[in-house]
N, C-alpha and C positions, 0 to 999 in steps of 0.2 A: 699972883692970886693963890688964895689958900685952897685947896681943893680938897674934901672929904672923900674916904674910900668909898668907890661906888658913887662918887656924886660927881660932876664937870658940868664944863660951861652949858650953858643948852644947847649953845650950838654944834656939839658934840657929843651929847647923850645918844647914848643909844637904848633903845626901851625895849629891851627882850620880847617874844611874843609866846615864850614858854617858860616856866618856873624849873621843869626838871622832873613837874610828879606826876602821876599818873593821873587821870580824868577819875577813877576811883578804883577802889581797891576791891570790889566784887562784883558780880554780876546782878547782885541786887541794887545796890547803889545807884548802878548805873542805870538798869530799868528806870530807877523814879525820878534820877538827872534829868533823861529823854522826856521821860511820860511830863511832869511838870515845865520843861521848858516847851517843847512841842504842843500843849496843847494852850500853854498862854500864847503861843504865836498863833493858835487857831483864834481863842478871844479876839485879837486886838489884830488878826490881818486884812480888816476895812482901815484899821488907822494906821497912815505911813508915817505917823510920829510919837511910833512906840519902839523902841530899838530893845529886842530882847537877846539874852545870847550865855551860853552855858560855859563854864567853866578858862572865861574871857579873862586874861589879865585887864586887871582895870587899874590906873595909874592917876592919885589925885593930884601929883604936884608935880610941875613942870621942874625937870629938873634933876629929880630923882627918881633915879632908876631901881632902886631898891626898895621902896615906898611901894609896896603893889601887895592887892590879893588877888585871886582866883573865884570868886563866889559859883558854886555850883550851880546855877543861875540868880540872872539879875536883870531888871527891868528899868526900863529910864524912859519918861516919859520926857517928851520935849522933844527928844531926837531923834530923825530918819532913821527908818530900817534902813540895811547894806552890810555888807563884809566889812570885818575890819580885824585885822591884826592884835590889835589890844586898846583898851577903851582910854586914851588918854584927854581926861578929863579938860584940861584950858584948851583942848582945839574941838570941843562939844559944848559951847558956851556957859560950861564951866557948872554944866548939869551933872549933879553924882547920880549915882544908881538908886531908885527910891526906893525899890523893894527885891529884897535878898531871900534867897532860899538855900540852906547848907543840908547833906543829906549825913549823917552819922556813918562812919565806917567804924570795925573793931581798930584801927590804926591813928583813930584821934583821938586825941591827950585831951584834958582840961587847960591846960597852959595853950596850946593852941587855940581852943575855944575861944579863951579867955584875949589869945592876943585879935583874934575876928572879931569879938564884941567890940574890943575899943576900937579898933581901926573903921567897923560901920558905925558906930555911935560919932567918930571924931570927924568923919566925913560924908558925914548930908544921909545916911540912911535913913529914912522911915519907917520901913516895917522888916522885919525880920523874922525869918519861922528857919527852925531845926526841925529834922524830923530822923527820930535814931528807928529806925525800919526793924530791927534786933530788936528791940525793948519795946516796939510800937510806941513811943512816946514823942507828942509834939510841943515846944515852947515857941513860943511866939511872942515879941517884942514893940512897943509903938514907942515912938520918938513923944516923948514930952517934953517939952523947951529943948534941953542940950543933951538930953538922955534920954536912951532906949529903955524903957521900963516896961517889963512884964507882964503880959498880959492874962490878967487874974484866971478868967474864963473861958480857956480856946477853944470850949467845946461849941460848936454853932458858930463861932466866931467869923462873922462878912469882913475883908479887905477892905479897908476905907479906898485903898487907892486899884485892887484891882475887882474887885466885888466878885469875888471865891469866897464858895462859904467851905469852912471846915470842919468835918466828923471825924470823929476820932470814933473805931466801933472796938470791939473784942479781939479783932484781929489786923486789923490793919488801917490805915488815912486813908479816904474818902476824900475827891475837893470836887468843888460841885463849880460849874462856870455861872455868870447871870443868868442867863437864861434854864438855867438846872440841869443841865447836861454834867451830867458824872466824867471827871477824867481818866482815860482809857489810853492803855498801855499800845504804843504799835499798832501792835496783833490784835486785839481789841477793836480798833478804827479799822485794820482791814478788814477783820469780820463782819462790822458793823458796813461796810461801805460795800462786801457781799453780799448781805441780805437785802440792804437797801437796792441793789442792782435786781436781784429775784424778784423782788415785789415788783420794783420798774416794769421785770418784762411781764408777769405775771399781770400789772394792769396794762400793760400794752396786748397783749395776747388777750385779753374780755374783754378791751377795747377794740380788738379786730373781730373775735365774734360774735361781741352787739352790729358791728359793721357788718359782716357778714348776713348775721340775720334782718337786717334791716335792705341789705337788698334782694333778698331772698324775699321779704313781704314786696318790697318794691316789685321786683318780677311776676310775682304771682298777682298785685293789683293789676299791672300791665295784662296778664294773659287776662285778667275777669275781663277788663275793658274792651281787649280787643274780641274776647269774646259774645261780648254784648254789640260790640261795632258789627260782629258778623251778621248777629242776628238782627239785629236792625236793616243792617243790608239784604236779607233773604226773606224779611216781610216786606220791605219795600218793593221787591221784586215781586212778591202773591202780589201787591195792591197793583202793581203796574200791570200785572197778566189777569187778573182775574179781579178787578177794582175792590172796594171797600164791603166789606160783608156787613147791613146791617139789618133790623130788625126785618122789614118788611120784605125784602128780598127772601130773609128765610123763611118769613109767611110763605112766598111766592114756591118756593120749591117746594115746600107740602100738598 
């Protein structure tokens, strides 16, 4: 049997679970790698058949082991969240990635680009968004029949398949979740999950001092009560020792 470089039996592929390159080439890059993968796994962590995952070899053909990208993240619906080594597509019932995110570094080429456009257009992507962080500039892509075609207007632009809206402002991308939640970097969610902690204790603590003062009136009803019990008890005691004082009795002492 003829065997192509890089290609063998199946039974004998082996599928890399690294390329060789780096996850990105700056510290910016990789913030909105994070920020973007990380908070679509906040979206969609009620649904355990959404498999999301950043900078994953993903392999569409049984077989070949040189056939593969990396997408910066990429989302696949149809299939369980879980670990995995590399996305090889015929043992995922043959479900691609539907929606891809690339983040621009100064170290990619156009011929690069160019070979990720056809490789997600040739196999099953849907949407596609670039975002060069350097230029502030975002494209974004929709599958029409067999082709990813351009999406004229990203400004405002909702995800058909993940309903992220997109702003592009003066200085930097904005993506907002369905429910409008802005996506936030790390540091961002812990701060936020700070203050959210503060407030907690902050209405736990005027919920202990409405409780506080609520049995503070408590006690103080108690003491009127038992004070009016006393006094009841110490007129009952005149009326036992000296009977009922009324009108004509006080006639009678004048």
């Amino acid at each position: 049997m003829v065997v192509q470089p890089g290609i063998s039996a199946s039974s004998e592929v082996v599928y890399p679970e690294s390329d060789g390159q780096p996850m990105s080439d700056n510290t910016k890059q990789f913030r909105w790698i994070v920020t973007i993968k990380e908070n679509l796994e906040i979206i969609f962590a009620s649904d355990p058949n959404v498999f999301i995952a950043g900078d994953l070899l993903w392999y569409p053909v049984e077989g070949n082991n040189r056939l593969c990208q990396a997408p910066d993240t990429m989302v696949v619906f149809g299939r369980p969240k879980g670990d995995r080594g590399s996305y090889q597509q015929w043992k995922e019932d043959n479900i691609p990635a539907q929606v891809v995110f690339e983040i621009l570094s100064p170290s990619n080429t156009a011929t690069e680009m160019s070979r990720k456009l056809l490789f997600y257009q040739q196999y099953g992507v849907e949407e596609y968004y670039i975002y060069d962080p350097e230029r502030n500039e975002l494209v974004g892509s929709q599958r029409v029949d067999q082709h990813l075609v351009e999406i004229p207007e990203i400004q405002e632009w909702i995800s058909p398949r993940l309903g992220v809206r997109f702003v592009v402002d003066d200085t930097t991308l904005n993506l907002y979740a369905p429910n409008g939640d802005r996506f936030l970097t790390p540091v961002e969610l812990a701060a936020q999950r700070d203050e959210e902690r503060q407030r907690a204790e902050q209405e736990r603590q005027r919920a202990e001092q409405e409780r506080q003062r609520a049995e503070q009136e408590r006690q103080r009803a108690e003491q009127e009560r038992q004070r009016a019990d006393e006094l009841e008890e110490m007129l009952q005691r005149y009326r036992d020792a000296f009977g009922t004082l009324d009108s004509d009795r006080c006639g009678e002492l004048d």
